[in-house]
FIKOLZA-1660 file (N, C-alpha, C; in steps of 0.1 Angstrom, whole numbers, plus 5000, padded with zeros to 4 digits):
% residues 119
   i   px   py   pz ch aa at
   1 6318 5520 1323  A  X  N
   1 6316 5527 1310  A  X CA
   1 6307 5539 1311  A  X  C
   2 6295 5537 1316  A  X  N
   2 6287 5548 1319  A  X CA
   2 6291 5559 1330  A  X  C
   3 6298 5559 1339  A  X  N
   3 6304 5566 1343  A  X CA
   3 6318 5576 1340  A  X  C
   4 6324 5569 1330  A  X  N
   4 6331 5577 1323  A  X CA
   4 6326 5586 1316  A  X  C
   5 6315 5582 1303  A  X  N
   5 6305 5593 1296  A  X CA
   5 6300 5602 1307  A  X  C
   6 6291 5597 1316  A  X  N
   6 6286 5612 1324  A  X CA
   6 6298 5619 1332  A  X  C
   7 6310 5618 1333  A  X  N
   7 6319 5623 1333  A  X CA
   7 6321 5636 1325  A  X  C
   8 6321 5631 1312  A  X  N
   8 6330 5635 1303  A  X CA
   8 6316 5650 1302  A  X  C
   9 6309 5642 1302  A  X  N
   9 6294 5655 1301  A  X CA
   9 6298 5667 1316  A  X  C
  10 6305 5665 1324  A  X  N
  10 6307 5674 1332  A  X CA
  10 6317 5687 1331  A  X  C
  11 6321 5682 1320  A  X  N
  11 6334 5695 1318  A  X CA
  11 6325 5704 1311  A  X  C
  12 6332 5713 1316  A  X  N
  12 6326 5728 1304  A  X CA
  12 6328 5730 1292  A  X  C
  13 6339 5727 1288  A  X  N
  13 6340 5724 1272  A  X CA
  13 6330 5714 1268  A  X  C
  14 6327 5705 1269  A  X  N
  14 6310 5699 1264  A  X CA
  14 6297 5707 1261  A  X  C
  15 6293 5715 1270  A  X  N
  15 6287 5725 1268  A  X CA
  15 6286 5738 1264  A  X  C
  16 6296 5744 1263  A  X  N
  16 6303 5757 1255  A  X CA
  16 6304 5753 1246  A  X  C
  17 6308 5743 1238  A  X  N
  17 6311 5736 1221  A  X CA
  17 6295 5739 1218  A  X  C
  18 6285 5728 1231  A  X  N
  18 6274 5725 1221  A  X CA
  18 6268 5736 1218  A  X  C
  19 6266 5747 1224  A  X  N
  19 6256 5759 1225  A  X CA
  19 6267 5768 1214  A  X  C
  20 6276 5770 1213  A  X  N
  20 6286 5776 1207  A  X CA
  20 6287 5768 1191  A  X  C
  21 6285 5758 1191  A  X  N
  21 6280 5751 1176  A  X CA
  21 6272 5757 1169  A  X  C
  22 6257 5754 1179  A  X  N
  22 6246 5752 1174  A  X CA
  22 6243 5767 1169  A  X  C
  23 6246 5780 1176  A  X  N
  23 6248 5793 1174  A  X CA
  23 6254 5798 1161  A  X  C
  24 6263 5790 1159  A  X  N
  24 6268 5794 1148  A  X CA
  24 6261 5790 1134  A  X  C
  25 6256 5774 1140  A  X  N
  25 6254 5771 1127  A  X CA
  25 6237 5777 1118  A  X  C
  26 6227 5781 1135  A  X  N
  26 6220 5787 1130  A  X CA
  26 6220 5801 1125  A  X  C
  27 6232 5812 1129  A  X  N
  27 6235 5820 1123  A  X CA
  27 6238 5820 1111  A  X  C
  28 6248 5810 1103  A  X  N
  28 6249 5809 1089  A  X CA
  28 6238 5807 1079  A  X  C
  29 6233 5798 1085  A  X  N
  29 6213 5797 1081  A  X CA
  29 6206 5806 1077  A  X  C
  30 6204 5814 1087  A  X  N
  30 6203 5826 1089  A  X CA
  30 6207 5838 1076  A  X  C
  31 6222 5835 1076  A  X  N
  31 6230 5849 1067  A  X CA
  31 6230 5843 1057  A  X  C
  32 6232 5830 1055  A  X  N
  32 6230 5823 1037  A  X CA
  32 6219 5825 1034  A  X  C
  33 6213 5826 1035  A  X  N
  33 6194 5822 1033  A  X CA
  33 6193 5839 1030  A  X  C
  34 6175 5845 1028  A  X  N
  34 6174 5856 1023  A  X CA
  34 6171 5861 1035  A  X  C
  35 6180 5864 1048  A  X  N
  35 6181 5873 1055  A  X CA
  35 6181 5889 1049  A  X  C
  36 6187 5889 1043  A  X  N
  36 6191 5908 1038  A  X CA
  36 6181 5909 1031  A  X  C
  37 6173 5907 1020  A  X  N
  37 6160 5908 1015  A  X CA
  37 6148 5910 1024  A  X  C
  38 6148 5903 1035  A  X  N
  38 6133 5901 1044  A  X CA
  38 6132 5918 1048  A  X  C
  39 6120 5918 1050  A  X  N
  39 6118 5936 1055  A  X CA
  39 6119 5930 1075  A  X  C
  40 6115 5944 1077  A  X  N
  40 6118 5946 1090  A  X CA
  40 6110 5937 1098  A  X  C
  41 6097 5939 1095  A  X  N
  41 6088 5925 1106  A  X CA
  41 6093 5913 1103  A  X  C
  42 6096 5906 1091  A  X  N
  42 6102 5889 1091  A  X CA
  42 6114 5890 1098  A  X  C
  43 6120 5902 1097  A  X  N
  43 6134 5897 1104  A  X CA
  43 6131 5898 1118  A  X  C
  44 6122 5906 1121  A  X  N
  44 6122 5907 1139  A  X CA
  44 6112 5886 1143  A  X  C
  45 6102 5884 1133  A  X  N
  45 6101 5875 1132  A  X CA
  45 6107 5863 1134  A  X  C
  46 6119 5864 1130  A  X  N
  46 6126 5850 1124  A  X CA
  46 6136 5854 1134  A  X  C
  47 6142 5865 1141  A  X  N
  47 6151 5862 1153  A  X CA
  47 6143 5861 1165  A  X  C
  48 6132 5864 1164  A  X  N
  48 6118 5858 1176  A  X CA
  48 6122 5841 1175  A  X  C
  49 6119 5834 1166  A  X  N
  49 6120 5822 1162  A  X CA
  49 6138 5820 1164  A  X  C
  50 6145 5826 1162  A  X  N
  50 6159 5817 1170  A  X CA
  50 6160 5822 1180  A  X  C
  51 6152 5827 1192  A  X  N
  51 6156 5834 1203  A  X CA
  51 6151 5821 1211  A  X  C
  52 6137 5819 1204  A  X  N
  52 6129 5806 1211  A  X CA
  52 6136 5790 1210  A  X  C
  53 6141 5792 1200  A  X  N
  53 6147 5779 1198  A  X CA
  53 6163 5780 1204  A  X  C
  54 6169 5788 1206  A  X  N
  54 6179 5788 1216  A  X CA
  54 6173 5787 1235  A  X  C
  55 6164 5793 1235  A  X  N
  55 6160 5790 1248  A  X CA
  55 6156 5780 1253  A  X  C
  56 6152 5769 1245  A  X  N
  56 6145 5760 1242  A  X CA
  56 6160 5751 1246  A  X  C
  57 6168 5755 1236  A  X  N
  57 6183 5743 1245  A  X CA
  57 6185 5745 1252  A  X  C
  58 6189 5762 1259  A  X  N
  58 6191 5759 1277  A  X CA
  58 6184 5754 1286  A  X  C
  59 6169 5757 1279  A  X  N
  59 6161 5746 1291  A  X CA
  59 6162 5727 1287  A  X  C
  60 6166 5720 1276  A  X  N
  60 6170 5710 1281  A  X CA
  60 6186 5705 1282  A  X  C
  61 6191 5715 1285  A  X  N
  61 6204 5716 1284  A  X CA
  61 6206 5716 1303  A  X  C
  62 6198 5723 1307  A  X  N
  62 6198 5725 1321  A  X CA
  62 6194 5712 1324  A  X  C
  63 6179 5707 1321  A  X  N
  63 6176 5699 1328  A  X CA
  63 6188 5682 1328  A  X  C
  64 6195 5682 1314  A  X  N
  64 6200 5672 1313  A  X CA
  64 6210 5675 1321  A  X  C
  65 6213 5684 1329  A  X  N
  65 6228 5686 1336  A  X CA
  65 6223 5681 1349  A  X  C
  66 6213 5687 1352  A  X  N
  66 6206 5684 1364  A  X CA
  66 6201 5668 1363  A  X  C
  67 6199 5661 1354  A  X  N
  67 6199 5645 1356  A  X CA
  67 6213 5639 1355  A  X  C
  68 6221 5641 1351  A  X  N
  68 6232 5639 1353  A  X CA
  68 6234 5636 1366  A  X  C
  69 6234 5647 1375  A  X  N
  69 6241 5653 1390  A  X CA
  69 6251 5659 1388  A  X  C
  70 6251 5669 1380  A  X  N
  70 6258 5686 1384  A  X CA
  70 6257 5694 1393  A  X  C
  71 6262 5701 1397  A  X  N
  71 6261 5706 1414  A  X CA
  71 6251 5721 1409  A  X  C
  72 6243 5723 1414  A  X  N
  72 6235 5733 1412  A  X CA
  72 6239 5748 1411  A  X  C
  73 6251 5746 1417  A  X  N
  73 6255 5761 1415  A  X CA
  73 6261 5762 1401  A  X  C
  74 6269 5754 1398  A  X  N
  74 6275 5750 1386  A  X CA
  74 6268 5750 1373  A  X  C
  75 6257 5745 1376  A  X  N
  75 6248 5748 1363  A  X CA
  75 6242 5760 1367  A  X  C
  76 6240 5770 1372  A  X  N
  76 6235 5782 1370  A  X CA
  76 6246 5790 1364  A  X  C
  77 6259 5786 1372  A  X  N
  77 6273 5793 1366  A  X CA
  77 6271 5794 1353  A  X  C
  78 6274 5778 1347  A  X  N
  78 6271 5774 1330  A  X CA
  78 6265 5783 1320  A  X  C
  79 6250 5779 1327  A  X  N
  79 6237 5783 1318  A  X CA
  79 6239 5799 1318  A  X  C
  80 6242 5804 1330  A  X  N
  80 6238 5819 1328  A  X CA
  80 6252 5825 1320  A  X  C
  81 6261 5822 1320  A  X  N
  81 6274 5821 1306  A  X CA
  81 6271 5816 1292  A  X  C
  82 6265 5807 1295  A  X  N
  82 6257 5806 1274  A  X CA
  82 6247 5816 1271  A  X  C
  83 6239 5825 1283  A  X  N
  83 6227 5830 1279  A  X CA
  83 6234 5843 1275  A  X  C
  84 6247 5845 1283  A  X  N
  84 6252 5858 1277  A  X CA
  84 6256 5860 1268  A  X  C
  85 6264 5849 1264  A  X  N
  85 6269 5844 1247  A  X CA
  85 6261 5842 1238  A  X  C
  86 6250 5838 1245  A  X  N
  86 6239 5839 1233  A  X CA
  86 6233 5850 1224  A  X  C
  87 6229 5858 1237  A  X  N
  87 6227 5870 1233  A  X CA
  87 6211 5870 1230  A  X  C
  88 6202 5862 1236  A  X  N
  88 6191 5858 1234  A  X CA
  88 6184 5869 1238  A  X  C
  89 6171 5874 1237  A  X  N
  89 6163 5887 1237  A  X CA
  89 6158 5886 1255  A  X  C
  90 6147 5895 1254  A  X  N
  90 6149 5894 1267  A  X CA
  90 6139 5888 1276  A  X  C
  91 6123 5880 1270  A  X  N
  91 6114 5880 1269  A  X CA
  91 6120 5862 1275  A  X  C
  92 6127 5855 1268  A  X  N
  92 6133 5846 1270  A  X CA
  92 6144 5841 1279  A  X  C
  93 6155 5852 1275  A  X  N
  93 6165 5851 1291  A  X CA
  93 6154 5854 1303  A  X  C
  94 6147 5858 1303  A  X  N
  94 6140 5861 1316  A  X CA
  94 6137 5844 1322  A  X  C
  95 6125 5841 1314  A  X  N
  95 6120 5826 1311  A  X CA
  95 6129 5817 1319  A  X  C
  96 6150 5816 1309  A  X  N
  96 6156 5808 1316  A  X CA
  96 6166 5809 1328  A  X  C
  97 6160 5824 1332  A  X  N
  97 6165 5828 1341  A  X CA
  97 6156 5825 1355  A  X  C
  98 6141 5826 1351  A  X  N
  98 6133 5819 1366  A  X CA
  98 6135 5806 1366  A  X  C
  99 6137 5798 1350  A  X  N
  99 6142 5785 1353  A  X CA
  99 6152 5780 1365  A  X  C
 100 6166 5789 1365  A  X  N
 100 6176 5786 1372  A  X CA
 100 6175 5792 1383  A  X  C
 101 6166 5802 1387  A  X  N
 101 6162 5805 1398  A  X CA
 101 6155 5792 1407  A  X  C
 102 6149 5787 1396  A  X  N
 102 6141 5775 1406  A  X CA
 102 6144 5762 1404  A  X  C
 103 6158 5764 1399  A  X  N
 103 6168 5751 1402  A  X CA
 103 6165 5741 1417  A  X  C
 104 6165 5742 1425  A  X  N
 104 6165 5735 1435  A  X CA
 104 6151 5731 1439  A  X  C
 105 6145 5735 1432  A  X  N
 105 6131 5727 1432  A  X CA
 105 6129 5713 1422  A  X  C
 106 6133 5717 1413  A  X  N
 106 6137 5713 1400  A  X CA
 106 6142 5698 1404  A  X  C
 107 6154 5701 1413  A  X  N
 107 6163 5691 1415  A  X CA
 107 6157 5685 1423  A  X  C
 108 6152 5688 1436  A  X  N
 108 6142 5680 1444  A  X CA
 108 6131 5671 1440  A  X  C
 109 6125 5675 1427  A  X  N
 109 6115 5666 1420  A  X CA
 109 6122 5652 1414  A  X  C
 110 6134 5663 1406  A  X  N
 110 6139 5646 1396  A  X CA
 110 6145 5637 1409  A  X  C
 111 6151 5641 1416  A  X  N
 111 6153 5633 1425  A  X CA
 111 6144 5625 1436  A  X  C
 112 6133 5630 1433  A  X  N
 112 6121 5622 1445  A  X CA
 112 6120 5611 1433  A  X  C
 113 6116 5613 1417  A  X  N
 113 6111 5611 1410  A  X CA
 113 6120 5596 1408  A  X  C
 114 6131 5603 1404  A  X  N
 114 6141 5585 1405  A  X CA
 114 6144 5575 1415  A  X  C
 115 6142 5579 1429  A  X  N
 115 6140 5573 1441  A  X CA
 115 6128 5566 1440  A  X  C
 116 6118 5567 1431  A  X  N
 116 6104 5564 1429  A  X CA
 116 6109 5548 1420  A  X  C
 117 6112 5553 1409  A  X  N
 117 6116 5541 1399  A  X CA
 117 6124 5534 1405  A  X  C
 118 6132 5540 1409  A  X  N
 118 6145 5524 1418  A  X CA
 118 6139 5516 1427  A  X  C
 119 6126 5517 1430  A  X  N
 119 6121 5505 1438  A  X CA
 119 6117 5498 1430  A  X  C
% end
């Protein structure tokens, strides 16, 4: 049974939905609410604050791909295709861009890390 679920977490459509959801639904948030009223600093403000909180899912969006056992290239593929979609500023793509730069360190840890517990 558990192997079917972390299966099913390996397709790309699992991923694209969830980041492609979540985008949306904070954008309506966003445009329902008194976006058009706010002056210029709150609004640079408050897309500061969804830029961080989008960044914030690719980084555990990565890491949970990487406990899974996603193949590393695959999740840079992924991540760096939601970050474009996203559209996230640049202060932050940077951020989850050294993240997936240092993918394979990353993966060398969780993996020492669970080798630790299994004894």
């Amino acid at each position: 049974m558990l192997t079917y679920r972390v299966n099913d977490f390996k397709h790309n459509n699992f991923f694209n939905r969830c980041i492609v959801r979540t985008l949306l639904f904070e954008r309506r948030l966003i445009l329902c609410s008194r976006y058009n009223s706010l002056s210029d600093s709150e609004r640079k403000r408050l897309e500061h604050e969804e830029d961080r909180l989008l960044s914030t899912m690719l980084y555990n969006l990565t890491a949970m791909m990487v406990m899974i056992g996603i193949n590393k290239l695959e999740i840079k593929r992924k991540c760096r295709r939601l970050l474009g979609k996203s559209h996230i500023g640049l202060v932050y793509s940077q951020e989850v861009n050294e993240l997936l730069d240092q993918i394979t360190n990353l993966v060398c840890v969780l993996t020492a890390v669970f080798r630790f517990y299994e004894r």
